[in-house]
N, C-alpha and C positions, 0 to 999 in steps of 0.2 A: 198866783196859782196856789203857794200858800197859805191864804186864805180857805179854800175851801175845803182843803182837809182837816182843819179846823172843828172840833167841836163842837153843836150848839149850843151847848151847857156849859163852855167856857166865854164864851160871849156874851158881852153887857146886858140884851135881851136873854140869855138865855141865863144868867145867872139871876136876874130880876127874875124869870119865871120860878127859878128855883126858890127865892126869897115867899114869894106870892104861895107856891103850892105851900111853902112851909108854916108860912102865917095864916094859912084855910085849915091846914090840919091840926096844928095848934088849938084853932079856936071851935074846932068843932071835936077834939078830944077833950075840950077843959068847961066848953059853953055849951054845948050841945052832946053829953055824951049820951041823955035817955034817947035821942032822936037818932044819934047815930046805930046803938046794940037795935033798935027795930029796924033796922033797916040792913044789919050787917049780912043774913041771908041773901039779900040781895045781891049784895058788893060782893059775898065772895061770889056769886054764882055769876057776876060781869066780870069779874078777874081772869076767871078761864077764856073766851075771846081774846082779852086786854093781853093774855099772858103769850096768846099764841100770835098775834099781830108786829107785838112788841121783841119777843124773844125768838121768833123764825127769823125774822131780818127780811121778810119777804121771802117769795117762792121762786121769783125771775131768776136768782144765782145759781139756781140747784144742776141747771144744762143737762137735764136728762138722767140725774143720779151715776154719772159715769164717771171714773175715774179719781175721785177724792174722797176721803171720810169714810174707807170700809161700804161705797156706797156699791162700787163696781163688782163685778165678777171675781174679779180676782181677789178681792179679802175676801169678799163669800167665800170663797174655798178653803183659804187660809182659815179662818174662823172653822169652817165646820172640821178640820183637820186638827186642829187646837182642843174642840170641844172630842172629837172622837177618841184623841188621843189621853183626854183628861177623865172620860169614860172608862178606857179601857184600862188607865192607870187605879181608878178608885175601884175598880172591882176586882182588880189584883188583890188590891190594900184589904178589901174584904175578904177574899180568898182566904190571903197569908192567917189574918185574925180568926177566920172559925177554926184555921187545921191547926193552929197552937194553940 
C-alpha cells in the first residue's frame, strides 16, 4: 500500500521521464533556439490550460466549496469582518492625519 503514495517522479520511469524532458529541453535551448523564440507566443499561450490542469489538482476534491480554504460561509464572513474593520481602521488613520 506504500507503494502508491509514492511519487511518480520518484520512480525509475518517472525519473527517466525527468532525464528525457531535460535532455529535450537542453537541446532545443542550445540546438534549436531560433525555432524555439517563434514559436514561444505559442507556448506561453498553451501554458495557461497546462497551468490550470496541472496546478487545480483537478475539480473532483472541491465537494461543493464547503467547508475548507475560506471556501465556506463562515470565512466569508470572517473575511468581510477583517476587511470592514481594516476600512474603518484606515480612515481613522486618515481622519487623525488631516486634523494634525
Amino acid at each position: 500500500m506504500s507503494q502508491q503514495s509514492q511519487s511518480f517522479w520518484f520512480t525509475p520511469k518517472g525519473l527517466a521521464a525527468l532525464g528525457l524532458i531535460g535532455a529535450a529541453s537542453y537541446f532545443l535551448l542550445v540546438e534549436h533556439r531560433e525555432h524555439l523564440f517563434q514559436f514561444l507566443p505559442y507556448l506561453i499561450l498553451l501554458l495557461c490550460p497546462l497551468m490550470h490542469i496541472f496546478m487545480h489538482g483537478g475539480h473532483g476534491g472541491h465537494g461543493g466549496h464547503g467547508g475548507h480554504g475560506g471556501h465556506g460561509h463562515q470565512g466569508d464572513d470572517a473575511d468581510q469582518d477583517a476587511y470592514q474593520r481594516g476600512l474603518e481602521d484606515g480612515r481613522r488613520e486618515s481622519e487623525n492625519r488631516h486634523h494634525h
